[in-house]
Backbone as CSV, one residue per row, in Angstrom:
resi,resn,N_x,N_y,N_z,CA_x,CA_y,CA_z,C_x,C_y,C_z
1,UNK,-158.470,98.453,124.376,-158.804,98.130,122.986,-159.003,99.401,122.158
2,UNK,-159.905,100.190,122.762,-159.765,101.242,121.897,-158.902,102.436,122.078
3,UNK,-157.436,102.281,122.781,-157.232,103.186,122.884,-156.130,102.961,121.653
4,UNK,-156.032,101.436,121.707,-154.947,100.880,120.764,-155.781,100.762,119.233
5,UNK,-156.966,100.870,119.140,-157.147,101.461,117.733,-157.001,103.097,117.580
6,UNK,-157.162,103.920,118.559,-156.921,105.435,118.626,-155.562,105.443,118.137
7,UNK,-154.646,104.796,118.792,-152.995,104.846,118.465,-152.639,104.193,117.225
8,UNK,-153.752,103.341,116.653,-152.771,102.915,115.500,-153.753,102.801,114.052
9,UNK,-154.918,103.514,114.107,-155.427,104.010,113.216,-155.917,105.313,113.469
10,UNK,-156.509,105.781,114.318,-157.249,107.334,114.066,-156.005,107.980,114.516
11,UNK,-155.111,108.077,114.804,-153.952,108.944,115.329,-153.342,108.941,113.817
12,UNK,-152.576,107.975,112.584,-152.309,108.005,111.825,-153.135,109.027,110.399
13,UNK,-154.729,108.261,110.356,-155.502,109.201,109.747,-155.528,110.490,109.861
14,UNK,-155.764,110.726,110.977,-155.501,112.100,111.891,-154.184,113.207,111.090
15,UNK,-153.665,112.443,111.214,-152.145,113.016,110.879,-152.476,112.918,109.158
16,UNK,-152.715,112.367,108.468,-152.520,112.092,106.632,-153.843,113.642,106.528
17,UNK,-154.568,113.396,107.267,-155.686,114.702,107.087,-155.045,116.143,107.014
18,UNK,-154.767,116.260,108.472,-154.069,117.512,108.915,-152.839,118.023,108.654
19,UNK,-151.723,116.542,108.389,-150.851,117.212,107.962,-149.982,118.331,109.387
20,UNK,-150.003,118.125,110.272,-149.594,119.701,111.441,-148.115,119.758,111.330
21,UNK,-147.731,121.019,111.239,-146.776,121.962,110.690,-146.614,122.224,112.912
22,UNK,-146.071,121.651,113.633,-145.693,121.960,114.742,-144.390,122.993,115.331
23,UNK,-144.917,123.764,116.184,-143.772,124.726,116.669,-143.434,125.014,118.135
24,UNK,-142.159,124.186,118.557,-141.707,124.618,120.198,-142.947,123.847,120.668
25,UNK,-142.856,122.375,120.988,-143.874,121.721,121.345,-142.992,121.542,122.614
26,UNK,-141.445,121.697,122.762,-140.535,121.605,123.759,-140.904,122.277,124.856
27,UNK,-141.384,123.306,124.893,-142.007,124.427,125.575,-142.765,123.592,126.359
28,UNK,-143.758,122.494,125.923,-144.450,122.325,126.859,-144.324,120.911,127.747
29,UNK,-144.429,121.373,129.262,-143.466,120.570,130.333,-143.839,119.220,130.292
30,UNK,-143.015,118.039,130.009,-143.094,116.710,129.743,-144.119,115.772,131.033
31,UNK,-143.979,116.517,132.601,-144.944,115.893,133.417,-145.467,117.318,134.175
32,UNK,-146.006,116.862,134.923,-146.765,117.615,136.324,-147.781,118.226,135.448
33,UNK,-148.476,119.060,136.214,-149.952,119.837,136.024,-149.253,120.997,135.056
34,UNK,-150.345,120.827,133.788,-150.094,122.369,133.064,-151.240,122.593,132.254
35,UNK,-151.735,123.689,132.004,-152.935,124.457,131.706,-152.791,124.406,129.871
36,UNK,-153.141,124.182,128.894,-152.980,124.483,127.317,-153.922,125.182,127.283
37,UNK,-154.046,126.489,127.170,-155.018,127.326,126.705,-154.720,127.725,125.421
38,UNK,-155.764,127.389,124.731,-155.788,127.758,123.267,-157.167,128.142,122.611
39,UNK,-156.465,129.090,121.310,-157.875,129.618,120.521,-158.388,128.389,120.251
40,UNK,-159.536,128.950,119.859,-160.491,128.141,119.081,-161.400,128.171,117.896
41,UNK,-160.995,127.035,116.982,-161.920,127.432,115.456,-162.507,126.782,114.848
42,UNK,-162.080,124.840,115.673,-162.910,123.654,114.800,-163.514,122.905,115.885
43,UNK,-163.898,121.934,115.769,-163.874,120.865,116.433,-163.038,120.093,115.732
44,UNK,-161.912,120.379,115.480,-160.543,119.336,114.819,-159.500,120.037,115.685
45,UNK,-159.522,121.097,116.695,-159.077,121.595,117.434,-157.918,120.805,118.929
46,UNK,-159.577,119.974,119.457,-160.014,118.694,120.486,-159.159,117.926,119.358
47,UNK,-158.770,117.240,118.266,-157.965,116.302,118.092,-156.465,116.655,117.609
48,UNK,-156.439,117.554,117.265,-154.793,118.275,116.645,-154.169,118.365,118.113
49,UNK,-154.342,119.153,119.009,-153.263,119.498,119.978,-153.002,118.350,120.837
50,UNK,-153.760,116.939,121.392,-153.561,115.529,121.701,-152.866,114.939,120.450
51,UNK,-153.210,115.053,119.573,-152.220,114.605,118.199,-150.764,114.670,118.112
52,UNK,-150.207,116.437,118.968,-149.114,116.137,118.391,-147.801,116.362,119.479
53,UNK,-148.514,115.932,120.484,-147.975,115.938,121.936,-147.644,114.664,122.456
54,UNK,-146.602,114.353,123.141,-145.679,113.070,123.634,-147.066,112.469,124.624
55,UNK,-147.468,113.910,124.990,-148.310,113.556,126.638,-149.892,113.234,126.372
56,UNK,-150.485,112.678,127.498,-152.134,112.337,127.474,-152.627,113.968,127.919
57,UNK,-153.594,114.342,126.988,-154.240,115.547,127.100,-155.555,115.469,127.574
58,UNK,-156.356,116.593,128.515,-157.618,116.305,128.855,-158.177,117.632,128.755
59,UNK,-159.239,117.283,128.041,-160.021,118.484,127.495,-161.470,117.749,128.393
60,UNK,-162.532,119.178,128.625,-163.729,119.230,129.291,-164.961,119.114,128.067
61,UNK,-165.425,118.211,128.508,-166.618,118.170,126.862,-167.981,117.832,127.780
62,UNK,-168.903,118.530,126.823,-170.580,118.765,126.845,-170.521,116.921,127.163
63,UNK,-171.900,116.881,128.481,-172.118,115.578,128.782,-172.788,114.901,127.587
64,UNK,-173.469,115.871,126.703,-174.161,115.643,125.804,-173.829,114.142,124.716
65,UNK,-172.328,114.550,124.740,-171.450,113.704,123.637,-171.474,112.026,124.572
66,UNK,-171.334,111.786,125.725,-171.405,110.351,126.301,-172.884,110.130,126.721
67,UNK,-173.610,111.036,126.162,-175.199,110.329,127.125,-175.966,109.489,125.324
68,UNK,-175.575,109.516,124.590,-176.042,109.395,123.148,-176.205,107.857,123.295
69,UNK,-177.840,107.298,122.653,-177.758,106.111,122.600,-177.955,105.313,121.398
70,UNK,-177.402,104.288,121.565,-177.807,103.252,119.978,-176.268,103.073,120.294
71,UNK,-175.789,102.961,118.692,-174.762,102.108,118.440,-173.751,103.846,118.128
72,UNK,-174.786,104.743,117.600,-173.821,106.370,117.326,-173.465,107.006,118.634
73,UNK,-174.596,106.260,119.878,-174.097,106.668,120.651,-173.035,106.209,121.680
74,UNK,-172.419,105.078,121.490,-171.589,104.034,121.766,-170.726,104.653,121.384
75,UNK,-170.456,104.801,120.228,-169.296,105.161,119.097,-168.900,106.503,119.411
76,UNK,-169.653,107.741,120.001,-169.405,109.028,120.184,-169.075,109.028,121.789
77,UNK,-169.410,108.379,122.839,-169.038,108.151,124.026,-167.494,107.111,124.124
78,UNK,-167.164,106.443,123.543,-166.088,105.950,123.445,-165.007,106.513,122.712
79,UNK,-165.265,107.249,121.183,-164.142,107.949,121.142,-163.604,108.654,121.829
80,UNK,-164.624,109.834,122.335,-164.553,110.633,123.463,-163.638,110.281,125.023
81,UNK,-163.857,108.805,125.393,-163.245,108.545,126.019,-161.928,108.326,125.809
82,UNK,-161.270,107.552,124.975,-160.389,107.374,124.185,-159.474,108.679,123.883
83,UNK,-159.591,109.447,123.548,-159.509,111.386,123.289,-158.687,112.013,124.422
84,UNK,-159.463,111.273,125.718,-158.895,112.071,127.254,-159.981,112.837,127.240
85,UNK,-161.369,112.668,126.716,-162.358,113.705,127.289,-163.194,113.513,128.165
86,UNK,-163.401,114.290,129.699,-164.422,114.164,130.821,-164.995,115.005,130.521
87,UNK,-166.418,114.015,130.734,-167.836,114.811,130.493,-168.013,115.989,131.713
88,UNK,-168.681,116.573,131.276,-169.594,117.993,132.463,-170.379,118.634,131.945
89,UNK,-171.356,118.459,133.023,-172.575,119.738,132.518,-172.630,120.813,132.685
90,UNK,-173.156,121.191,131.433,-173.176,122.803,131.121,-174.717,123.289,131.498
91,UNK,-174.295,124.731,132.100,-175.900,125.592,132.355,-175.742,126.522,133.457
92,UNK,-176.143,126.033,134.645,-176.139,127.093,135.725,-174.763,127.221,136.236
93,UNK,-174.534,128.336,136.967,-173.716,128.209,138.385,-173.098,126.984,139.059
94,UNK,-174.050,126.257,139.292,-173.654,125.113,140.170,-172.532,124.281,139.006
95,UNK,-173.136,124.054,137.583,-172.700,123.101,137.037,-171.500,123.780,136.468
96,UNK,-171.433,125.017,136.448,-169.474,125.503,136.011,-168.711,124.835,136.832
97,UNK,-169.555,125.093,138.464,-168.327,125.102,139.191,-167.848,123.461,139.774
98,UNK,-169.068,122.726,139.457,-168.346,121.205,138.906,-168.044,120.824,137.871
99,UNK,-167.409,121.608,136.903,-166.543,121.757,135.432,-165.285,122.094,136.485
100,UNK,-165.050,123.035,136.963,-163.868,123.347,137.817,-163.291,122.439,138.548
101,UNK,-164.332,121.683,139.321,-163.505,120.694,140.472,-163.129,119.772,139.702
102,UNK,-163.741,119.470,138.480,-163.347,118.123,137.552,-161.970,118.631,137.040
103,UNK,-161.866,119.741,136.630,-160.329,120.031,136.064,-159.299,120.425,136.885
104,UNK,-159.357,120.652,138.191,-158.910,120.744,139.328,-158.115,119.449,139.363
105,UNK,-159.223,118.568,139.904,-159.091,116.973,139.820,-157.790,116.632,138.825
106,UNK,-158.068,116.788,137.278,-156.951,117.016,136.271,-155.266,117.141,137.151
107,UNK,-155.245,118.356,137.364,-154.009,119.197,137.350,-153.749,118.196,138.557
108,UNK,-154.682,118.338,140.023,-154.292,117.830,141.002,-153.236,116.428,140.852
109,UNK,-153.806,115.761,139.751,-153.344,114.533,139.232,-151.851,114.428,138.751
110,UNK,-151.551,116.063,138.325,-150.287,116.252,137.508,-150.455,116.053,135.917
111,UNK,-151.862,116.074,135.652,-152.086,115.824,134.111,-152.114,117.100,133.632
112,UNK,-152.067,117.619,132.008,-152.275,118.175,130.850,-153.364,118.508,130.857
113,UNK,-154.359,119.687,131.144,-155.671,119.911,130.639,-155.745,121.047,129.690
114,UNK,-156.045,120.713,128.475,-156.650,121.833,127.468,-157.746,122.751,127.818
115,UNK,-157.666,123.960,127.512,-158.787,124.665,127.894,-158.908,125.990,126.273
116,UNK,-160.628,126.348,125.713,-160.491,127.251,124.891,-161.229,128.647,126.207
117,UNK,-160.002,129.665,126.080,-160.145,130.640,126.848,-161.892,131.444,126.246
118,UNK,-162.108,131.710,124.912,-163.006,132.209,124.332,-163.943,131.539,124.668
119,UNK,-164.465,130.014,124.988,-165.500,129.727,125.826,-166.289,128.870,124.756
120,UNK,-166.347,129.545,123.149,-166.713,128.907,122.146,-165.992,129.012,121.314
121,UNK,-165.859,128.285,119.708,-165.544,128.371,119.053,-165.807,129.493,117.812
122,UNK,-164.956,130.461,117.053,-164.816,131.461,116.817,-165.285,131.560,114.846
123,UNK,-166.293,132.147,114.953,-167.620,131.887,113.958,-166.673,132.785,112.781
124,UNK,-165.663,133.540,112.933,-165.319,134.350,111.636,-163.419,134.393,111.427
125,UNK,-162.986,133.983,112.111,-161.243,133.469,112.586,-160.941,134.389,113.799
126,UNK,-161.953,135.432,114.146,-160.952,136.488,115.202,-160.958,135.758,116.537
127,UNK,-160.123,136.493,117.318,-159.848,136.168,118.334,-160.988,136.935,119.604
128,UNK,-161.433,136.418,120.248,-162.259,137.191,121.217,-162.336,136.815,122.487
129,UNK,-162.785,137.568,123.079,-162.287,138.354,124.721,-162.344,136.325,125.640
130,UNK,-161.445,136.316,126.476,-161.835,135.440,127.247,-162.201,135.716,128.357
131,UNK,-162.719,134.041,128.658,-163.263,133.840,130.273,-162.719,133.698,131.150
132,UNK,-162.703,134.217,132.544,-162.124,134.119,133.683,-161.738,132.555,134.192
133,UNK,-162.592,131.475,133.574,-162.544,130.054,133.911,-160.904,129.817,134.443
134,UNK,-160.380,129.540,132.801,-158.867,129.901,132.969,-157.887,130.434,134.314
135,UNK,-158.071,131.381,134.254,-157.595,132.496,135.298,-157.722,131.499,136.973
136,UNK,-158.657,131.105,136.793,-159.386,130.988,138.370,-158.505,129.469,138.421
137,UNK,-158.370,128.625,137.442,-157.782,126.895,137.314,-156.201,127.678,137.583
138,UNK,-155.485,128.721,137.064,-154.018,128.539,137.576,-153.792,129.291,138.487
139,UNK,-154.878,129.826,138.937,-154.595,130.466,140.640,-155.134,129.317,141.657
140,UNK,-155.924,128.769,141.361,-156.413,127.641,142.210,-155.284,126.395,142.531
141,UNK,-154.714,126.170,141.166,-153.653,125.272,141.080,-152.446,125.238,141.265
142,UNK,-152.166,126.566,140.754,-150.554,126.739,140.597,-150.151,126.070,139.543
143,UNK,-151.196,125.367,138.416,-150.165,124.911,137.288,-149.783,126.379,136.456
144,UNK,-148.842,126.092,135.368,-148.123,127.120,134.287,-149.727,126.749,133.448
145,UNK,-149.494,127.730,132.716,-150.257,128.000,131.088,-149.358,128.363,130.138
146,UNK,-149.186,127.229,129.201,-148.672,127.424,128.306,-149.615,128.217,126.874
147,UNK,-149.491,128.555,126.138,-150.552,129.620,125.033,-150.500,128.340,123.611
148,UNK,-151.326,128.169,123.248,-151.255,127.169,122.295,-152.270,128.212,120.887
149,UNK,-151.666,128.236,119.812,-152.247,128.801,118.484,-152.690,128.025,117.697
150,UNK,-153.715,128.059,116.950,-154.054,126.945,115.735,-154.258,127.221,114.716
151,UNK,-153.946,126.995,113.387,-153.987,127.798,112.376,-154.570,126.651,110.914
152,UNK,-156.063,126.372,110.161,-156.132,125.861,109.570,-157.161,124.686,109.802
153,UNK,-157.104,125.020,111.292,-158.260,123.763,111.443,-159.529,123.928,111.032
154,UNK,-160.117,125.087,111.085,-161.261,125.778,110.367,-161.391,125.407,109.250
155,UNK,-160.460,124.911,108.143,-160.154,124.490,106.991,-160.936,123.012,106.669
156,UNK,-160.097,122.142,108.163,-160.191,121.019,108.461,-161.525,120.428,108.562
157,UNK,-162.044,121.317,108.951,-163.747,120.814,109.450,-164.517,122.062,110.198
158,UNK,-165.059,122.784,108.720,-165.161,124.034,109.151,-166.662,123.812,110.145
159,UNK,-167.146,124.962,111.034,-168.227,124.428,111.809,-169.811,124.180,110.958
160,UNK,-170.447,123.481,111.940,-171.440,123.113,110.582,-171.544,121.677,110.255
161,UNK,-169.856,121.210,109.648,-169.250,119.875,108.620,-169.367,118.676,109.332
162,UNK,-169.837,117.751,109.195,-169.708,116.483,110.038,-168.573,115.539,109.640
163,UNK,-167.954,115.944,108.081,-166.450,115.129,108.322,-165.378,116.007,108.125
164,UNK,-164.524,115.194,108.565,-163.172,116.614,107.895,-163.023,116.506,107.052
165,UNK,-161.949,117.434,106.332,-161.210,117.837,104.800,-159.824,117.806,104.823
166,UNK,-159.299,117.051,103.854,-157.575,117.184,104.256,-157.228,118.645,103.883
167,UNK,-156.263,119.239,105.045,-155.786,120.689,104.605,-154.630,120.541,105.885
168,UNK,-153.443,121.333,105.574,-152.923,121.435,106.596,-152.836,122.121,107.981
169,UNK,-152.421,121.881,108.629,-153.086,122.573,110.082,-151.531,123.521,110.621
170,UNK,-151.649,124.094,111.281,-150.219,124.552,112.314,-150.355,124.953,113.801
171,UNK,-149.603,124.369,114.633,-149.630,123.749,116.094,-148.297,124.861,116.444
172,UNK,-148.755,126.053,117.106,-147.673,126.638,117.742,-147.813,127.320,119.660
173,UNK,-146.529,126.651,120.175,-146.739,126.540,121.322,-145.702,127.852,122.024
174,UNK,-146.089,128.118,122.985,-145.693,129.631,123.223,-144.750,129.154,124.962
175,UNK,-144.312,130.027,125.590,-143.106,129.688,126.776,-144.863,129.879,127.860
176,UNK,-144.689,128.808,128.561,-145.301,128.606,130.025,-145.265,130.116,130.747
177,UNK,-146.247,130.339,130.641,-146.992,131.287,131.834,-147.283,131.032,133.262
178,UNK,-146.524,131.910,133.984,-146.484,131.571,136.002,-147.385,132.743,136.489
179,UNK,-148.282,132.456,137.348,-148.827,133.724,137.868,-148.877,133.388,139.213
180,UNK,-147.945,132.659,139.802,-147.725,132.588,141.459,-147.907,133.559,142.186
181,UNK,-147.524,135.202,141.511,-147.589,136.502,141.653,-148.955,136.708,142.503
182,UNK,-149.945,136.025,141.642,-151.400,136.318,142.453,-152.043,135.267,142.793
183,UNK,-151.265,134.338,143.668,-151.494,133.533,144.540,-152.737,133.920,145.699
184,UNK,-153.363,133.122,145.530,-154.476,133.226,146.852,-155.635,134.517,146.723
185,UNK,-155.496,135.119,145.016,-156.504,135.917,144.892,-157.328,135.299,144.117
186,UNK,-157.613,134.054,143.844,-158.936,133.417,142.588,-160.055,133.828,142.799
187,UNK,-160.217,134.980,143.815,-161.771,135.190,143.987,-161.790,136.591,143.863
188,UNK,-161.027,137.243,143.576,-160.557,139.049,143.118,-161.439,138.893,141.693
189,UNK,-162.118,139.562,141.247,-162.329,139.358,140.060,-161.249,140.414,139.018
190,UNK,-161.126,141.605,139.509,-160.235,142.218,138.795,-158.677,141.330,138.261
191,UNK,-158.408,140.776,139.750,-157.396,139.714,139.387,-157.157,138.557,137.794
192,UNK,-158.509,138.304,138.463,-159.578,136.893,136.933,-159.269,137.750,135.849
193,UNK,-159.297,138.951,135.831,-159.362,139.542,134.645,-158.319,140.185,134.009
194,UNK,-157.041,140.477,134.884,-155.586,140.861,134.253,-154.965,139.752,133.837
195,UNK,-155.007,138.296,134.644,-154.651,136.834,134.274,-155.084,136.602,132.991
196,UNK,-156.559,136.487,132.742,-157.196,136.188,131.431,-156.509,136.883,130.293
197,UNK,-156.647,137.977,130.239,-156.202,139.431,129.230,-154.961,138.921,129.059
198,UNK,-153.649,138.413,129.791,-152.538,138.018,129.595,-152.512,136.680,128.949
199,UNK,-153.035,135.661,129.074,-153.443,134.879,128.409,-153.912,134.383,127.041
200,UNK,-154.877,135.581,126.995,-155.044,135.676,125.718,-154.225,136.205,124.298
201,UNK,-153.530,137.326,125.281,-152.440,138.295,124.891,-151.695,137.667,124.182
202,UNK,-151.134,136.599,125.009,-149.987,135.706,124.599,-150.858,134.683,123.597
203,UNK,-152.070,134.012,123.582,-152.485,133.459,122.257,-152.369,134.042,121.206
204,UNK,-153.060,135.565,120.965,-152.519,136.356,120.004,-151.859,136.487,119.060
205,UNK,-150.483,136.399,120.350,-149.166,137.209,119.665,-148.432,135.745,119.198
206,UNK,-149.233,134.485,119.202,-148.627,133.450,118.605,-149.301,133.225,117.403
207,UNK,-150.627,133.564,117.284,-151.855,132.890,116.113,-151.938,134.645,115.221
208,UNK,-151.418,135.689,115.360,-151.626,136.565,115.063,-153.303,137.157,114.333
209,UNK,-154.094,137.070,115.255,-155.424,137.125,114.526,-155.658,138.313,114.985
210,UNK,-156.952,138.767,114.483,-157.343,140.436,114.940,-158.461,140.133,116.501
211,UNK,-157.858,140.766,116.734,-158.260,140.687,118.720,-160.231,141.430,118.790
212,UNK,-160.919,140.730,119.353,-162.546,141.473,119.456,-162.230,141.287,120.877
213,UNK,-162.579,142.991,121.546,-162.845,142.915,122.968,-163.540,142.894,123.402
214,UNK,-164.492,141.731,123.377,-166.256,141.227,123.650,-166.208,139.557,123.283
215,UNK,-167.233,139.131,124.362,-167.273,138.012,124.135,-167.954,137.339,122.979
216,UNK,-167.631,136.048,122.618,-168.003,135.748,121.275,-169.848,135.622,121.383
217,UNK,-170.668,136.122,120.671,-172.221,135.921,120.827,-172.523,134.682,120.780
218,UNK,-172.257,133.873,119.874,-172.016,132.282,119.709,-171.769,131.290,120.248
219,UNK,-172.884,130.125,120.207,-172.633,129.049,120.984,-172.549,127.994,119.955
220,UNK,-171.402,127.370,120.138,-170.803,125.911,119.668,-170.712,124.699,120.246
């Protein structure tokens, strides 16, 4: 029921809002396990790149958003579901690394999982340093990473905003990234960290933003 109001009203709205200006969405592989790593600047982010893709996308979201109760919290746990989003808790050690097995789980499946390499969302448009998370899901997996750019969503629902704004958005998708090369090192950290840097590299050189080599201070 609600996935068939997702498909035939909030997917339409979605689209009259944003408007997405899409590029080389071909690029990205129609089945099996693949990684979307992309910047990050809205929370209109989580609905543009499922928006404008053939395929079911799965992004990792704060448990926070399905534990909500009343009727807002009904409504925010079901879109969410609806979306392709699995909950996980955030905080220690333990709870990253069941964020991992859950997106593991993902790929294992042969599904689409979105991931923002920066960790949060990006408080001024730059681009900044990512997390090893990434790195460790396509050595663990062997899926590709494709580089996904976003341009405008900040526009859309800048952070802060509780509704969006119509403005147009742009969706550009970059050639699949293989790092079979460093197979069986996910626990090298130097490794975690030439993977990441390439990763990001390639977000970059698609979203052309000015690069910070430090992680973002900011939590979103």
């Amino acid at each position: 029921m609600l996935n068939t109001v997702l498909d035939f009203v909030c997917r339409p709205l979605a689209r009259l809002v944003m408007r997405p200006s899409v590029h080389d969405a071909e690029l990205v592989p129609q089945s099996g396990p693949v990684i979307l790593a992309s910047n990050h600047l809205s929370f209109a982010d989580s609905v543009v790149i499922p928006l404008v893709l053939s395929r079911r996308v799965t992004f990792l979201a704060k448990a926070e958003y399905f534990e909500g109760t009343g009727v807002s919290g009904w409504l925010s746990r079901h879109f969410f579901q609806a979306m392709g989003h699995v909950p996980v808790q955030r905080g220690d050690g333990r709870a990253a690394w069941g964020a991992v097995r859950v997106a593991q789980g993902v790929l294992a499946q042969g599904g689409a999982l979105a991931i923002y390499p920066e960790g949060t969302r990006s408080l001024d448009g730059r681009l900044y340093r990512g997390r090893t998370g990434v790195a460790r899901l396509t050595l663990l997996t062997g899926a590709p990473v494709v580089p996904v750019a976003l341009a405008g969503t900040d526009r859309v629902q800048p952070v802060g905003s509780r509704f969006p704004r119509p403005h147009r958005v742009t969706v550009r998708f970059g050639a699949p990234l293989d790092f079979s090369r460093y197979s069986g090192k996910e626990r090298q950290v130097p490794v975690l960290r030439v993977v990441t840097d390439e990763i990001v590299a390639a977000i970059r050189m698609l979203s052309g933003q000015e690069y910070v080599n430090a992680y973002h201070p900011a939590a979103a």
